[in-house]
PDB file of N, CA, C and O in Angstrom:
ATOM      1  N   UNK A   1      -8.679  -7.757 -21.995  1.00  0.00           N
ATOM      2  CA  UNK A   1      -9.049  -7.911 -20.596  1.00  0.00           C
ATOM      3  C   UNK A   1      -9.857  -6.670 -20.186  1.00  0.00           C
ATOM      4  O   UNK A   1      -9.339  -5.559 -20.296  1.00  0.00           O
ATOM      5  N   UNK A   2     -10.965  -6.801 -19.771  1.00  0.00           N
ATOM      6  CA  UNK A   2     -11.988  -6.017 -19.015  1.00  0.00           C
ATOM      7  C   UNK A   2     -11.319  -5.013 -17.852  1.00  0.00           C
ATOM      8  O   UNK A   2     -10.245  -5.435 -17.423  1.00  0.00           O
ATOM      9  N   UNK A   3     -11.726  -3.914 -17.348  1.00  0.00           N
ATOM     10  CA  UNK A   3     -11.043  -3.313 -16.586  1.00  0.00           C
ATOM     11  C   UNK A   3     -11.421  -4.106 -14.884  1.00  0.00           C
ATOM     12  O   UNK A   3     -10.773  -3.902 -13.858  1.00  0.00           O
ATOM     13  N   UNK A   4     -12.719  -5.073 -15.034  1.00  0.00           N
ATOM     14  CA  UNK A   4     -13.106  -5.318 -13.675  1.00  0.00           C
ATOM     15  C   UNK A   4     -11.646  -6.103 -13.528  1.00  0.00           C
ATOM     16  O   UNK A   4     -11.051  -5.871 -12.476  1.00  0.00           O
ATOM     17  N   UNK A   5     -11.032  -6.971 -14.431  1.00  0.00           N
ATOM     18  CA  UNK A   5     -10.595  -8.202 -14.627  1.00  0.00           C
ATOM     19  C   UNK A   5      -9.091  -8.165 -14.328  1.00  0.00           C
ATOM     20  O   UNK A   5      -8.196  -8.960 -14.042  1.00  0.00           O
ATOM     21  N   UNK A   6      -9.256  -6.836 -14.537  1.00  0.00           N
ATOM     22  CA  UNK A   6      -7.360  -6.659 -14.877  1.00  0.00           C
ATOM     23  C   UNK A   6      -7.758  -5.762 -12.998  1.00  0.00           C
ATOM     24  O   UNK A   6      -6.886  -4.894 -13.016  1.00  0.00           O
ATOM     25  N   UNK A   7      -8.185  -5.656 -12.221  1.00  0.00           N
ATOM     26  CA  UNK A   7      -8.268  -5.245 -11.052  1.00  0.00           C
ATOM     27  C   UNK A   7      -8.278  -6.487 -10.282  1.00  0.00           C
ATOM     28  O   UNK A   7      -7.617  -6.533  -9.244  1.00  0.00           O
ATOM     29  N   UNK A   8      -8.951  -7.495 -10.669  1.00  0.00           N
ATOM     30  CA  UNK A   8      -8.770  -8.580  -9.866  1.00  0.00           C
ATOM     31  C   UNK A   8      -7.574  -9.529 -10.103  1.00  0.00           C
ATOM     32  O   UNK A   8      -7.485 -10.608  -9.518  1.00  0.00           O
ATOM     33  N   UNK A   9      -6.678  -9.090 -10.968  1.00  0.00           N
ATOM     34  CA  UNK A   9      -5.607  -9.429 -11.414  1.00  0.00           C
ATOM     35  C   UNK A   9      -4.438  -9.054 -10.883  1.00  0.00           C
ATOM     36  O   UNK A   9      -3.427  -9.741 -10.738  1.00  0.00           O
ATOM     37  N   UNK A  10      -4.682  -7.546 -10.501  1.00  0.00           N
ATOM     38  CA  UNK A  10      -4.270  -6.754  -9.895  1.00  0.00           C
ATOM     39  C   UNK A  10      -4.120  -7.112  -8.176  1.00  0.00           C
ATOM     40  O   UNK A  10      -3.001  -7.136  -7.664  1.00  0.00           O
ATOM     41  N   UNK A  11      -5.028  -7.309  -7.588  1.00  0.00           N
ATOM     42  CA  UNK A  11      -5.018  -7.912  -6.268  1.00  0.00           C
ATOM     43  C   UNK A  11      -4.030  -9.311  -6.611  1.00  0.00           C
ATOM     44  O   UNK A  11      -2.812  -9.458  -6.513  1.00  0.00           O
ATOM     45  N   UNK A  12      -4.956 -10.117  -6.989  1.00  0.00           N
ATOM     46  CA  UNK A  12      -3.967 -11.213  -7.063  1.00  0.00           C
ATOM     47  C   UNK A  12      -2.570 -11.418  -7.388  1.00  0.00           C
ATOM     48  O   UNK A  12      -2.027 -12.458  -7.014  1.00  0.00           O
ATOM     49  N   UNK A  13      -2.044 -10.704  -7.923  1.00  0.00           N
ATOM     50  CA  UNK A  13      -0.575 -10.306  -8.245  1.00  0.00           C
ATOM     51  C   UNK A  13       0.226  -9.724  -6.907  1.00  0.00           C
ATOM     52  O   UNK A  13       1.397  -9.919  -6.581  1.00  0.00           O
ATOM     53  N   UNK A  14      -0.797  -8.949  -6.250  1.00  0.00           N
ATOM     54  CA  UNK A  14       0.028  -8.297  -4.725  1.00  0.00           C
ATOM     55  C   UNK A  14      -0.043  -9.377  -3.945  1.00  0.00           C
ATOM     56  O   UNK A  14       0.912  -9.648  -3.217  1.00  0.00           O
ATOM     57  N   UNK A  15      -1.422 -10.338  -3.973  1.00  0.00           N
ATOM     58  CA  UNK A  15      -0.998 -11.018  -2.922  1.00  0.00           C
ATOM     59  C   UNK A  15      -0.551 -12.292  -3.107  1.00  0.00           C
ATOM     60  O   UNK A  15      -0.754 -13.222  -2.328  1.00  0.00           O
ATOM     61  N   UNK A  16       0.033 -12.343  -4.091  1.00  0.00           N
ATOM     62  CA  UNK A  16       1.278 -13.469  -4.614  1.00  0.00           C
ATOM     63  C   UNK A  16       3.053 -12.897  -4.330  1.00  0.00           C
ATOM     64  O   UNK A  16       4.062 -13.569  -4.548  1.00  0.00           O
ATOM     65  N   UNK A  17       3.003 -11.761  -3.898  1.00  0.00           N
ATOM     66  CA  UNK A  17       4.315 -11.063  -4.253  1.00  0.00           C
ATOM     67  C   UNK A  17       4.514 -11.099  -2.598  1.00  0.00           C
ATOM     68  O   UNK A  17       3.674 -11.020  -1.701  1.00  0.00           O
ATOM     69  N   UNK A  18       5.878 -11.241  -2.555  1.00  0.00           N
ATOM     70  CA  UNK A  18       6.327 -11.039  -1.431  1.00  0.00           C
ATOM     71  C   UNK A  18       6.959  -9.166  -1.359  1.00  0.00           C
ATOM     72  O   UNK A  18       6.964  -8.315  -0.470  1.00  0.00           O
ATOM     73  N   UNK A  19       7.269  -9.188  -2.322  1.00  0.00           N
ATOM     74  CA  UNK A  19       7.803  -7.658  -2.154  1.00  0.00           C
ATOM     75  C   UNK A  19       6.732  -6.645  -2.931  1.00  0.00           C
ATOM     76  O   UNK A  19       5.662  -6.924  -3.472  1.00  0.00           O
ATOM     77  N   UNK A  20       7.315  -5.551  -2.808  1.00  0.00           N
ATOM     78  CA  UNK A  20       6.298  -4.702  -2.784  1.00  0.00           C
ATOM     79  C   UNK A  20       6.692  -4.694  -4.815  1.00  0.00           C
ATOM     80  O   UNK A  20       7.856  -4.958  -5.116  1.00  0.00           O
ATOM     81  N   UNK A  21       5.659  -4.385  -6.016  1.00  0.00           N
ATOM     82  CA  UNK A  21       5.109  -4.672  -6.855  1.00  0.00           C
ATOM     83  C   UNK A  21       4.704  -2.721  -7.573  1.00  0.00           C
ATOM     84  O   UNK A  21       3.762  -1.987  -7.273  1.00  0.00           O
ATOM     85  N   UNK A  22       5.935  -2.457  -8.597  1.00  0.00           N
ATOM     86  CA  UNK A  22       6.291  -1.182  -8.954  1.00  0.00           C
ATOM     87  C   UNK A  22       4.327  -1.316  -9.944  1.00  0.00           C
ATOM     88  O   UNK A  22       3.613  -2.295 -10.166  1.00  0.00           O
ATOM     89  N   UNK A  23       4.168  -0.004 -10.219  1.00  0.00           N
ATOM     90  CA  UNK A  23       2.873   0.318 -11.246  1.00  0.00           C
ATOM     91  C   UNK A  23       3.817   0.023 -12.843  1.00  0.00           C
ATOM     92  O   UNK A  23       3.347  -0.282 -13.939  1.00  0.00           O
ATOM     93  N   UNK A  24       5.023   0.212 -12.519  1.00  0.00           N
ATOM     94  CA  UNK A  24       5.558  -0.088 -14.009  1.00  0.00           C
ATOM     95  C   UNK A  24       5.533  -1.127 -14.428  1.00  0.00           C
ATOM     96  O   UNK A  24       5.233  -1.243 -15.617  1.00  0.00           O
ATOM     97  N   UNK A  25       5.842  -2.352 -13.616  1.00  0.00           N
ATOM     98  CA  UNK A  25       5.934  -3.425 -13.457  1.00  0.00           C
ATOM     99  C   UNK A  25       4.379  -4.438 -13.431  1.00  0.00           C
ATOM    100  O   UNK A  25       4.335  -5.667 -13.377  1.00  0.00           O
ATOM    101  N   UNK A  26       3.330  -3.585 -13.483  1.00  0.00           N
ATOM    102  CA  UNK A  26       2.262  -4.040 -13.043  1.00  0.00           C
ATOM    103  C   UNK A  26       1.424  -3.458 -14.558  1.00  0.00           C
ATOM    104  O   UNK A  26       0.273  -3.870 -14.708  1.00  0.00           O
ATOM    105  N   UNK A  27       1.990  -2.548 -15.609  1.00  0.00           N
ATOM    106  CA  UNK A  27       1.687  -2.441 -16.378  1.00  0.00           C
ATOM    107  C   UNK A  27       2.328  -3.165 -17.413  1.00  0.00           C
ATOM    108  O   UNK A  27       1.726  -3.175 -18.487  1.00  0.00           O
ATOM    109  N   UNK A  28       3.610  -3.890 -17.338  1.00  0.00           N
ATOM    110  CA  UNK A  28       3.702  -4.797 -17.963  1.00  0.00           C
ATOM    111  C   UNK A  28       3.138  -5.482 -18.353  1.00  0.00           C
ATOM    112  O   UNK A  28       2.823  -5.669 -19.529  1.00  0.00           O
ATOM    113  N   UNK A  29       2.745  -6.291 -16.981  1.00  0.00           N
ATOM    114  CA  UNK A  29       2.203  -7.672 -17.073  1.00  0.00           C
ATOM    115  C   UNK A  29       1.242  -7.617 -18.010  1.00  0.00           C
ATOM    116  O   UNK A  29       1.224  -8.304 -19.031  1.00  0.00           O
ATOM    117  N   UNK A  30       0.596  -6.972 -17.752  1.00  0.00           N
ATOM    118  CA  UNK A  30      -1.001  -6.352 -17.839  1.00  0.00           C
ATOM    119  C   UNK A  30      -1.494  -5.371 -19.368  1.00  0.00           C
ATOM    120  O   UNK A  30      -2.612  -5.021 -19.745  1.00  0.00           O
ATOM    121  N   UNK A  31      -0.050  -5.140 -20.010  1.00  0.00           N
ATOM    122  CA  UNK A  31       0.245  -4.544 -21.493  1.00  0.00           C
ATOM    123  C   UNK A  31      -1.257  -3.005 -20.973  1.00  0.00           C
ATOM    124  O   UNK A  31      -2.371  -2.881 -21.484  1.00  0.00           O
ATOM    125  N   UNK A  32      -0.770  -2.341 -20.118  1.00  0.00           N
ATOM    126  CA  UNK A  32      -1.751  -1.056 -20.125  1.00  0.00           C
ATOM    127  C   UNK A  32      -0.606  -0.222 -19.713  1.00  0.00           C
ATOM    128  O   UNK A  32       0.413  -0.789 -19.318  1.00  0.00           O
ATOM    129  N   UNK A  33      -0.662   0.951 -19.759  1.00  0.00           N
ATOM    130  CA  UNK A  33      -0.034   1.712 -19.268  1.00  0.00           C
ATOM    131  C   UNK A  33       0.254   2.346 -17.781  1.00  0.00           C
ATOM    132  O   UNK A  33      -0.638   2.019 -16.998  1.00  0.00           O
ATOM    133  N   UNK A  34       1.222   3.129 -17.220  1.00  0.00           N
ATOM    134  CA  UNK A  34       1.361   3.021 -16.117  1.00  0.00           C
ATOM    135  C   UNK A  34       0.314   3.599 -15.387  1.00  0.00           C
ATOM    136  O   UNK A  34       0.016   3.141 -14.284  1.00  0.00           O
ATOM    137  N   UNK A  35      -0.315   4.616 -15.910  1.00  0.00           N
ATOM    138  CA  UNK A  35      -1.243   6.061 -15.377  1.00  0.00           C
ATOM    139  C   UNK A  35      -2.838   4.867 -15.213  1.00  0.00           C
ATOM    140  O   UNK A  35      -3.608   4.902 -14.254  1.00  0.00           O
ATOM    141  N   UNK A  36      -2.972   3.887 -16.465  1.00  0.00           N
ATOM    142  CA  UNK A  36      -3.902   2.618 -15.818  1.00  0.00           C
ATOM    143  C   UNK A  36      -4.092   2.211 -14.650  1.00  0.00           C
ATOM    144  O   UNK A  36      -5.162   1.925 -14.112  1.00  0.00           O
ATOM    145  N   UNK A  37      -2.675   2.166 -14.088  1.00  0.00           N
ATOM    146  CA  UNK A  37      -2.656   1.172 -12.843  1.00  0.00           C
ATOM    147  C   UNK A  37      -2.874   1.982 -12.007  1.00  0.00           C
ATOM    148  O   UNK A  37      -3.717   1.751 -11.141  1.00  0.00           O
ATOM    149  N   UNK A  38      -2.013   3.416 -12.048  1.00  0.00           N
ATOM    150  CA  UNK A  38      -2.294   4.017 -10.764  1.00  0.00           C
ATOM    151  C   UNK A  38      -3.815   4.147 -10.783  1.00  0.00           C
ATOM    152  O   UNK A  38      -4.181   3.850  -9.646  1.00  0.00           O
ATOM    153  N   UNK A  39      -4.813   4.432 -11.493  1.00  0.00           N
ATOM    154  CA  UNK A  39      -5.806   4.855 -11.591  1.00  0.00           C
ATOM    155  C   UNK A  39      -7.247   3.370 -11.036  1.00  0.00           C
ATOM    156  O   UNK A  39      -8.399   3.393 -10.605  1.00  0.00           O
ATOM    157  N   UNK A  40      -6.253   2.331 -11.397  1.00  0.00           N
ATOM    158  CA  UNK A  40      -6.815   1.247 -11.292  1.00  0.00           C
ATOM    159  C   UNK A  40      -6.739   0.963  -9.345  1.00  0.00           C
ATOM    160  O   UNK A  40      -7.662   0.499  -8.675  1.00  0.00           O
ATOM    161  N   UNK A  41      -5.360   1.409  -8.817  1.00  0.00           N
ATOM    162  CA  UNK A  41      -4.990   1.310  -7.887  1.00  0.00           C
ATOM    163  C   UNK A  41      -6.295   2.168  -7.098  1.00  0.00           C
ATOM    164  O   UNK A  41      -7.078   1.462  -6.462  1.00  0.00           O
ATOM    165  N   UNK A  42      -6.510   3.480  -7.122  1.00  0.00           N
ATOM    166  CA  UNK A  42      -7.275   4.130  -6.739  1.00  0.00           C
ATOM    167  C   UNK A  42      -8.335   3.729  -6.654  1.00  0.00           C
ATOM    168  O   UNK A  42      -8.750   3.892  -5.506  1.00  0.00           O
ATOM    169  N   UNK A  43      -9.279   3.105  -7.511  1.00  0.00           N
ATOM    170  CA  UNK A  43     -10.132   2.306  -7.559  1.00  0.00           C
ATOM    171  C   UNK A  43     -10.120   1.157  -6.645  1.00  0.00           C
ATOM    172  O   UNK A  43     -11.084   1.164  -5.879  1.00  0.00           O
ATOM    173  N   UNK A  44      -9.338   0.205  -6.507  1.00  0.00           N
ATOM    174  CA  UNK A  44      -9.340  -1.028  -5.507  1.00  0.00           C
ATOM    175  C   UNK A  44      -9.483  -0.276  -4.117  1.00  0.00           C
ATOM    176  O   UNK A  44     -10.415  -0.596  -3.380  1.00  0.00           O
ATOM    177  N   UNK A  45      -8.414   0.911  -3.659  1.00  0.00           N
ATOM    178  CA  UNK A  45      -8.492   1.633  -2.379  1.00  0.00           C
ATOM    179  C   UNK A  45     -10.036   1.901  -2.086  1.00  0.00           C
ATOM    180  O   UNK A  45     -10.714   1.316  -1.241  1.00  0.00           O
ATOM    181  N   UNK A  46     -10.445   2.889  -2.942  1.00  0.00           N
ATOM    182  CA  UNK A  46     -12.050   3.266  -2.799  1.00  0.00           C
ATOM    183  C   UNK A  46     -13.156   2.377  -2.629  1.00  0.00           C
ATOM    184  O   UNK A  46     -14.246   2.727  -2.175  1.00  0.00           O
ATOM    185  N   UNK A  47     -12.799   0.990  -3.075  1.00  0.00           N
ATOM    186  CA  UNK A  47     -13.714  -0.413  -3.173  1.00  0.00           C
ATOM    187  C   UNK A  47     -13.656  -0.986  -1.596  1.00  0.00           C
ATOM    188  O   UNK A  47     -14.524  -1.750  -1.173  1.00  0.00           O
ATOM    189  N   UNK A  48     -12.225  -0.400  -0.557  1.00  0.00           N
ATOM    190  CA  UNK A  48     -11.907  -0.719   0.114  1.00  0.00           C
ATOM    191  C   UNK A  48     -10.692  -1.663   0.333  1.00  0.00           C
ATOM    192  O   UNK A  48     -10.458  -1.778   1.536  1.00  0.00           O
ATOM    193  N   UNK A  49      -9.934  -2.300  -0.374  1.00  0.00           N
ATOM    194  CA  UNK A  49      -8.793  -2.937  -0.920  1.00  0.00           C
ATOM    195  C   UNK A  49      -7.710  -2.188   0.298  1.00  0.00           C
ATOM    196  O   UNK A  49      -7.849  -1.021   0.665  1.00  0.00           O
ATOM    197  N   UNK A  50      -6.710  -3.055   0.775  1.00  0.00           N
ATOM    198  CA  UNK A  50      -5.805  -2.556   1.635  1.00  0.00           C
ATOM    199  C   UNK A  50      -4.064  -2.290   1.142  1.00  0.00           C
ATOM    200  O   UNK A  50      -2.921  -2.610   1.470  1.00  0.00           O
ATOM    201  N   UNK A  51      -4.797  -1.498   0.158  1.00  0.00           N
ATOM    202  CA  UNK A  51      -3.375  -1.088  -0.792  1.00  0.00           C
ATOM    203  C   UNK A  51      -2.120  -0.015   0.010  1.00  0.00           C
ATOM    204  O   UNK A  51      -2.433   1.101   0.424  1.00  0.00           O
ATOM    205  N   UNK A  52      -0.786  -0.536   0.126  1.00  0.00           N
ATOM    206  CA  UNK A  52      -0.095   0.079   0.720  1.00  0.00           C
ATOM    207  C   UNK A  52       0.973   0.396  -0.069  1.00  0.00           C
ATOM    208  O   UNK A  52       1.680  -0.534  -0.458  1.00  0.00           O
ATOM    209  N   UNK A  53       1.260   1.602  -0.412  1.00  0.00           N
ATOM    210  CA  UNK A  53       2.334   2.380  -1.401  1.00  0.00           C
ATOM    211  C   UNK A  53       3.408   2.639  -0.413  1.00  0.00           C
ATOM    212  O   UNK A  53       3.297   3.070   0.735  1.00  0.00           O
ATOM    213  N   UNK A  54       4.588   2.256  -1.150  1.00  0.00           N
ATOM    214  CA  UNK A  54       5.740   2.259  -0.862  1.00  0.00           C
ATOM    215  C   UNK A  54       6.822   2.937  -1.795  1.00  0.00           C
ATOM    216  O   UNK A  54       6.647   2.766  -3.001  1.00  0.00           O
ATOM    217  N   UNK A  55       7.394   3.327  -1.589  1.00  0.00           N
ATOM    218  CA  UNK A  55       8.796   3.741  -2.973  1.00  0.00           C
ATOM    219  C   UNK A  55       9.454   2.572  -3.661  1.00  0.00           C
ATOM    220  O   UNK A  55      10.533   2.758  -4.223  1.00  0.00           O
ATOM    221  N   UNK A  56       9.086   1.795  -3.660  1.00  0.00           N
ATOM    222  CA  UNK A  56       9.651   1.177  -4.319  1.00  0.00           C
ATOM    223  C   UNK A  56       8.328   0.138  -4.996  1.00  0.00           C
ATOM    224  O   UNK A  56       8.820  -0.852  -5.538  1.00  0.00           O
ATOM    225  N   UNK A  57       6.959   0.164  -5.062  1.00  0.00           N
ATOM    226  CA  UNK A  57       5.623   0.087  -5.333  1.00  0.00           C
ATOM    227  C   UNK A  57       4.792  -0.670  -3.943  1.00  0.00           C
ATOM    228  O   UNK A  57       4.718  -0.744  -2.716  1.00  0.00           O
ATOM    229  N   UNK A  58       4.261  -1.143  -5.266  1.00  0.00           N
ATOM    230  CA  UNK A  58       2.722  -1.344  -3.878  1.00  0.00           C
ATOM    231  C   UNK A  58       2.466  -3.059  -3.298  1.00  0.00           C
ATOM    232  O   UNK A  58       2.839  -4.124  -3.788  1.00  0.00           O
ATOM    233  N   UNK A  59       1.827  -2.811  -2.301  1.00  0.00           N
ATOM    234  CA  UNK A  59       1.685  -4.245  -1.648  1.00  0.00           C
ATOM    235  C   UNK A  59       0.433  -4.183  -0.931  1.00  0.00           C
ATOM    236  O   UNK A  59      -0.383  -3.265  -1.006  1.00  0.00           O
ATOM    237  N   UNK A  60       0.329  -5.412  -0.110  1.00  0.00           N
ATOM    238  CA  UNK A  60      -0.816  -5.461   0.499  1.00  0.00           C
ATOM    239  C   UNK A  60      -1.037  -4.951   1.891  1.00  0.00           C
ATOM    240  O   UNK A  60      -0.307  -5.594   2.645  1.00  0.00           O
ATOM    241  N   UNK A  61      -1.738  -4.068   2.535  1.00  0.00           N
ATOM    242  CA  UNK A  61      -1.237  -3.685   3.958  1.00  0.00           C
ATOM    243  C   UNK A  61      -1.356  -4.993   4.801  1.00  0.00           C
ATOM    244  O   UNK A  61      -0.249  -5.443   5.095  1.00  0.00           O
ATOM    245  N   UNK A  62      -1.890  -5.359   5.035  1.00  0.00           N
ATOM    246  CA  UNK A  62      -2.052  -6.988   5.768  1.00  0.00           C
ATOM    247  C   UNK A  62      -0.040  -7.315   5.531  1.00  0.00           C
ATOM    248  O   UNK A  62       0.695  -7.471   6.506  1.00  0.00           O
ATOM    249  N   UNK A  63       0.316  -7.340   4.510  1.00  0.00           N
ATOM    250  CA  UNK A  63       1.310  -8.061   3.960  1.00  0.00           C
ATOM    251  C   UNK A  63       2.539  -7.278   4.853  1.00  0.00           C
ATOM    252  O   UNK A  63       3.370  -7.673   5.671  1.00  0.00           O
ATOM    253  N   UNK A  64       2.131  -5.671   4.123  1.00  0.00           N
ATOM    254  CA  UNK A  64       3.670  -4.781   4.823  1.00  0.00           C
ATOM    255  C   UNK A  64       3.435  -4.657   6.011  1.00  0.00           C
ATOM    256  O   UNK A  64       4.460  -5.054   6.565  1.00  0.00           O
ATOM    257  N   UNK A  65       2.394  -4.211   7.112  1.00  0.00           N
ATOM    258  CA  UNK A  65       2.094  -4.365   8.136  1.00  0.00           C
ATOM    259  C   UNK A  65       3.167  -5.533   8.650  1.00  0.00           C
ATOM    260  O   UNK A  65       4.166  -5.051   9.184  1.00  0.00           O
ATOM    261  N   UNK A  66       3.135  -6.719   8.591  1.00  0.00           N
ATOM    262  CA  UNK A  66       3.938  -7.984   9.340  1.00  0.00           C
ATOM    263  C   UNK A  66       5.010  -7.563   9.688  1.00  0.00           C
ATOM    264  O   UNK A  66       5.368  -7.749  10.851  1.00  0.00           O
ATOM    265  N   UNK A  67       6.077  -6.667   8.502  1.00  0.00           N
ATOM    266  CA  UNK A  67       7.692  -6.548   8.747  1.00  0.00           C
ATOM    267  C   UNK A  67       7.707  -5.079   8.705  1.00  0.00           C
ATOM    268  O   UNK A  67       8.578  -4.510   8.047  1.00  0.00           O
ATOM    269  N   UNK A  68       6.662  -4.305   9.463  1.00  0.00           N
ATOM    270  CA  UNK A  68       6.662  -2.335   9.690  1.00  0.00           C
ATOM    271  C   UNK A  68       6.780  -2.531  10.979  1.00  0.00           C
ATOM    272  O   UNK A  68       6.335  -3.450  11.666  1.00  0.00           O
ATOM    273  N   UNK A  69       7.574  -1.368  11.349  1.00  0.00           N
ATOM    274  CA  UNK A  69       8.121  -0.815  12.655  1.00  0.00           C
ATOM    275  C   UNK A  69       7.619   0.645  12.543  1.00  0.00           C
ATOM    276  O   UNK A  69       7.670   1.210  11.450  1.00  0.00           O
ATOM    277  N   UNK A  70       7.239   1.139  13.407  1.00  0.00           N
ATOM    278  CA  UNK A  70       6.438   2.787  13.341  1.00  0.00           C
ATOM    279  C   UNK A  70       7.338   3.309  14.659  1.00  0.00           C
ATOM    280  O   UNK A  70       7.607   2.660  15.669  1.00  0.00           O
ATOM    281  N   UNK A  71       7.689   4.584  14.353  1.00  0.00           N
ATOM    282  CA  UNK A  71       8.119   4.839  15.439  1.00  0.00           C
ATOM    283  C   UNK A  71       8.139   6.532  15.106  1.00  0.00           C
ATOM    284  O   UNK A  71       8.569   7.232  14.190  1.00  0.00           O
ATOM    285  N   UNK A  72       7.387   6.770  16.450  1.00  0.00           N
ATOM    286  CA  UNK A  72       7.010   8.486  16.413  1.00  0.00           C
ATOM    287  C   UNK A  72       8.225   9.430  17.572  1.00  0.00           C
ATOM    288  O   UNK A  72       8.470   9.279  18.769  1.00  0.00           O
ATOM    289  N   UNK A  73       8.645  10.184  16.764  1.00  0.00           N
ATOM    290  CA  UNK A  73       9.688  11.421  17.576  1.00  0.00           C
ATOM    291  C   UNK A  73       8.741  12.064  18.121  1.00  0.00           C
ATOM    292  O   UNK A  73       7.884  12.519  17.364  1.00  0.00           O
ATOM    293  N   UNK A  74       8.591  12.325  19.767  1.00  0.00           N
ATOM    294  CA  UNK A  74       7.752  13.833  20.374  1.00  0.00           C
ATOM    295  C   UNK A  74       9.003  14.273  20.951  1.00  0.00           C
ATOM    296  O   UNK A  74      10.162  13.907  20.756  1.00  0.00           O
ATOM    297  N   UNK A  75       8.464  15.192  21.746  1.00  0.00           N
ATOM    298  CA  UNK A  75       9.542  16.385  22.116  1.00  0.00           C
ATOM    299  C   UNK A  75       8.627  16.735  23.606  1.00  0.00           C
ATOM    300  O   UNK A  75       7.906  17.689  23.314  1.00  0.00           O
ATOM    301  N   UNK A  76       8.466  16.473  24.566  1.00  0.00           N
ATOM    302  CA  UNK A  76       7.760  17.059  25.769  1.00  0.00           C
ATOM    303  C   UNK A  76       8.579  17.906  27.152  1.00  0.00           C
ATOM    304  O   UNK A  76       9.713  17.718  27.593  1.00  0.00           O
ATOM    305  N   UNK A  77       7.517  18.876  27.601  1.00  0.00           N
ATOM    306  CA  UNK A  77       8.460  18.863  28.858  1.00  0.00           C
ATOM    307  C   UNK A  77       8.156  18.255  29.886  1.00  0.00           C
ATOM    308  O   UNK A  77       7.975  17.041  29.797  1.00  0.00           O
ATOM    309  N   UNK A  78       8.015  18.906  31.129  1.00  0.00           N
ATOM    310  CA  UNK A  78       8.271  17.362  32.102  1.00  0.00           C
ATOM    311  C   UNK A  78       6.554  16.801  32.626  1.00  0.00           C
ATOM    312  O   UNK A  78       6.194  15.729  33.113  1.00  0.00           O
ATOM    313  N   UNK A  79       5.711  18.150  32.240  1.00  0.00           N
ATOM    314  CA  UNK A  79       4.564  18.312  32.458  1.00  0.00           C
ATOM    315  C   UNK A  79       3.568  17.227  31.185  1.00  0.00           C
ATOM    316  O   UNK A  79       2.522  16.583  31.100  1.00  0.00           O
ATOM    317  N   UNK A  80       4.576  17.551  30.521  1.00  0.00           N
ATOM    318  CA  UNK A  80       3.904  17.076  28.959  1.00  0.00           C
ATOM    319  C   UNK A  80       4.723  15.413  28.837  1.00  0.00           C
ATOM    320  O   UNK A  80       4.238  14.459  28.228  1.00  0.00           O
ATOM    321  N   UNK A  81       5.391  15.409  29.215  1.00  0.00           N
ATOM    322  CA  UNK A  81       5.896  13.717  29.527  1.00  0.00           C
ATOM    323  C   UNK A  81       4.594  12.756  30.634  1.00  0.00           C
ATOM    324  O   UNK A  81       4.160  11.608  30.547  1.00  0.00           O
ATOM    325  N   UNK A  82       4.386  13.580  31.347  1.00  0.00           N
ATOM    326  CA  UNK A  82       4.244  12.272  32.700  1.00  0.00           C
ATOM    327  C   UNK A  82       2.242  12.896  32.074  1.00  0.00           C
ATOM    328  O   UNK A  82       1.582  11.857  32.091  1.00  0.00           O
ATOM    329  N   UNK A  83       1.713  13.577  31.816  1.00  0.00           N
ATOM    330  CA  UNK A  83       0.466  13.423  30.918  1.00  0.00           C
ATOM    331  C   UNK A  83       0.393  12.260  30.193  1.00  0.00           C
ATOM    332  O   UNK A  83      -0.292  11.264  30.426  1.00  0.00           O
ATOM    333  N   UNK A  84       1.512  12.567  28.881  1.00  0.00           N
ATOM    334  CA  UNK A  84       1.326  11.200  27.929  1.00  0.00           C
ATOM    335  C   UNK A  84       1.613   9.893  28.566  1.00  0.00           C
ATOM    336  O   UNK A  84       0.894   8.980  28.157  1.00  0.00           O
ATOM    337  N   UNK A  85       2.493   9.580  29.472  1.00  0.00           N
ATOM    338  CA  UNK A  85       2.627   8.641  29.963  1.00  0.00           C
ATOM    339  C   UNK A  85       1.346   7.759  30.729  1.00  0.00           C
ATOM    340  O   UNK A  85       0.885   6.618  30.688  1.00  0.00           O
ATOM    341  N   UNK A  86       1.124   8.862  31.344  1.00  0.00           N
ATOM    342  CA  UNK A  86      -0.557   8.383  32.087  1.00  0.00           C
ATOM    343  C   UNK A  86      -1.383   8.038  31.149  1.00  0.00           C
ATOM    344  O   UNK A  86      -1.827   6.891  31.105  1.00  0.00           O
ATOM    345  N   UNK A  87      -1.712   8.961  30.267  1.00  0.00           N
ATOM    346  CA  UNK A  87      -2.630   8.281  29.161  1.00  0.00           C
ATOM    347  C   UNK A  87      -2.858   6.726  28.757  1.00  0.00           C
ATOM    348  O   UNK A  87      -3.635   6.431  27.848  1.00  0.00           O
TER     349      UNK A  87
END
């Protein structure tokens, strides 16, 4: 398998997966090694690809986006509260 080939293989595998999809696991399939994929991974990002790394591997951001919750800690005082608030 060609390296274009095993990248478009690569997509298609994330966006068949419901869960997020280890580089170990992705070198299986794929009989290359793991340092391949990450490297392959890097490549799809730079192509523009919406690759989202997780600890436990990778997925599609479109995909993890749906079930992410973001939530930011600030710290303000009362001056610095009713600013951001207005914003």
């Amino acid at each position: 398998m060609h390296a274009e080939e095993r990248r478009e293989t690569i997509l298609k595998l994330l966006r068949q997966s419901a869960q997020p999809v280890s580089a170990s696991t992705l070198a299986g399939q794929l009989s290359v090694s793991r340092q391949i994929i990450v490297g392959d991974i890097a490549l799809l990002r730079a192509g523009g690809a919406d690759i989202f790394a997780t600890p436990r591997g990778y997925c599609l951001q479109n995909a993890a986006a749906a079930g992410l919750t973001r939530r930011v800690a600030v710290r303000h005082d009362e001056a610095g509260m009713e600013a951001e608030l207005n914003t």
